[in-house]
C-alpha positions as CSV (number, residue, x, y, z in Angstrom):
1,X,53.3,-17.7,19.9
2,X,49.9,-19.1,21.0
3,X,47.9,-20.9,19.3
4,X,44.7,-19.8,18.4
5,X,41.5,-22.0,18.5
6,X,39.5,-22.2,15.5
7,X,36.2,-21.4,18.1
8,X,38.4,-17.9,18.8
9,X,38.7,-17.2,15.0
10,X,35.5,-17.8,14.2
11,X,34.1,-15.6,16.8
12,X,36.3,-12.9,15.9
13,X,35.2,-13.3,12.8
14,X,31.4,-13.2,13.6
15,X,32.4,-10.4,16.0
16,X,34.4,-8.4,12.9
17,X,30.8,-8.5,10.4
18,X,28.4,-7.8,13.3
19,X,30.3,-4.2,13.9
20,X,30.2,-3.8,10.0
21,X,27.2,-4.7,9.5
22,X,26.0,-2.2,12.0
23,X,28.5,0.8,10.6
24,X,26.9,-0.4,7.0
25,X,23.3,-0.6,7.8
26,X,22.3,3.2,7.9
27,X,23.6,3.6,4.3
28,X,20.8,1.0,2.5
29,X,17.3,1.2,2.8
30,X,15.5,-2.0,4.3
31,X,12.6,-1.0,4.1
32,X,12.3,-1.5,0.0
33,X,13.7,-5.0,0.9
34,X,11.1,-5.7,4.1
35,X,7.8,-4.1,2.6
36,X,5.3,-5.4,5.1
37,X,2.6,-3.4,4.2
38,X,0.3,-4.3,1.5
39,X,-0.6,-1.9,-1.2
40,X,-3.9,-0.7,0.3
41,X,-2.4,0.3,3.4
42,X,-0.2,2.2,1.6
43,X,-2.5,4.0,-0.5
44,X,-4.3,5.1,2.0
45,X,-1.3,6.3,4.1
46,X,-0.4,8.4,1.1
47,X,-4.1,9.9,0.6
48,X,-3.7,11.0,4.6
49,X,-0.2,12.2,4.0
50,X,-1.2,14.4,1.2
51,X,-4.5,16.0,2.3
52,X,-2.3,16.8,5.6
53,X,0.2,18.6,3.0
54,X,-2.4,20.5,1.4
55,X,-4.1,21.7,4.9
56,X,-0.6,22.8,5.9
57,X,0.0,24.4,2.6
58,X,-3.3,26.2,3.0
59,X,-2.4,27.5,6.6
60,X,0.6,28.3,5.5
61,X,-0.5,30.5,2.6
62,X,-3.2,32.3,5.1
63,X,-0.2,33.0,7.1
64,X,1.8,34.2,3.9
65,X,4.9,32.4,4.3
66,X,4.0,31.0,1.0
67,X,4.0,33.2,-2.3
68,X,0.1,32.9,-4.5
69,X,1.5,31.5,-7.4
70,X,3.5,28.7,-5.0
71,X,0.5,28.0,-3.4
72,X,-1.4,27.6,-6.8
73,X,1.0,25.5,-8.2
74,X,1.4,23.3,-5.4
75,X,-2.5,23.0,-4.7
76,X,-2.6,22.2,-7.8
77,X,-0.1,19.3,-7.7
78,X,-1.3,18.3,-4.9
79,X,-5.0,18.4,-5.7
80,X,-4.2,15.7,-8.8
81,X,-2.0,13.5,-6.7
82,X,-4.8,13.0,-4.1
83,X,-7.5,12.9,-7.1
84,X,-5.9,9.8,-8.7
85,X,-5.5,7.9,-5.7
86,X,-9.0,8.6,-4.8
87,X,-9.8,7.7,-8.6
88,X,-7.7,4.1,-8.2
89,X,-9.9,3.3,-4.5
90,X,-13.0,3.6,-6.5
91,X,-11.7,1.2,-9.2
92,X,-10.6,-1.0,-6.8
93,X,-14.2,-0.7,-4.8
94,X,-16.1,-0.7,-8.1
95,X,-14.6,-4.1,-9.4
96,X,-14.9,-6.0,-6.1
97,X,-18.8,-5.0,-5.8
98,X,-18.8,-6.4,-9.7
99,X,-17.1,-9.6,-8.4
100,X,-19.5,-9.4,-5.6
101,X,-22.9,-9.0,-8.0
102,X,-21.3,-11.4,-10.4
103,X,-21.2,-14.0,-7.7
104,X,-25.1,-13.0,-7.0
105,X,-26.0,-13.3,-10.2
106,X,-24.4,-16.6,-10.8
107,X,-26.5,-17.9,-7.4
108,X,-29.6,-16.8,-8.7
109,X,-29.2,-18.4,-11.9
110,X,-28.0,-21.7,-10.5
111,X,-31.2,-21.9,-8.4
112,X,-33.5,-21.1,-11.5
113,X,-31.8,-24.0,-12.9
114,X,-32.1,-26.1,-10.2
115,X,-35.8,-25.1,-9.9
116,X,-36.2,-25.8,-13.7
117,X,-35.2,-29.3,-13.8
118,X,-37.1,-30.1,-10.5
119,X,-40.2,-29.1,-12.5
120,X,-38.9,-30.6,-15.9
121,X,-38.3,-34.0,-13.3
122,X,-42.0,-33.9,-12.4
123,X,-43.4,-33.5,-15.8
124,X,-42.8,-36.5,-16.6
């Protein structure tokens, strides 16, 4: 027999996890494991994705591939999905102008203060 090098084992071995890795890797789903994308990306990328759906759901009725009811009911779903994300933006929006006027405010009250105790300073 030969002998085998312990270099030729271990890239056979390398060699024997690279091809499963590759046979494996369709079956799991990396992307839950690599999310890139922060939330408001994805937010938005939803809202598109669903108004899309609901202008192909309303061609799709005008052509009546699509029964009323199934249209309704879908619209409706639809309609709500898109309305609380739209909901959850303004929140979003809303408390980062309050953080914004809060930060303002706290200016403008730290120059009265300032000009207070310049004027207390000269009183005396």
């Amino acid at each position: 027999m030969h002998d085998i090098s312990i270099i030729s084992m271990i890239f056979t071995a390398l060699l024997a996890l690279t091809c499963l890795f590759l046979i494996l890797s369709p079956y799991f789903k990396w992307d839950t494991y690599l999310n890139v994308s922060g939330k408001g990306q994805d937010i938005v990328s939803t809202k598109e994705a669903l108004l899309t759906t609901l202008n192909e759901l309303e061609f799709e009725y005008k052509m009546d591939k699509i029964s009323h009811a199934d249209y309704k009911n879908l619209k409706k779903q639809y309609e709500a999905e898109v309305a609380g994300i739209m909901k959850e933006e303004e929140l979003t929006i809303a408390a980062r102008v309050d953080q914004d006027l809060m930060a303002e405010v706290e200016k403008e009250i730290e120059a009265q203060m300032k000009n207070y105790e310049q004027k207390k300073g000269e009183g005396k």
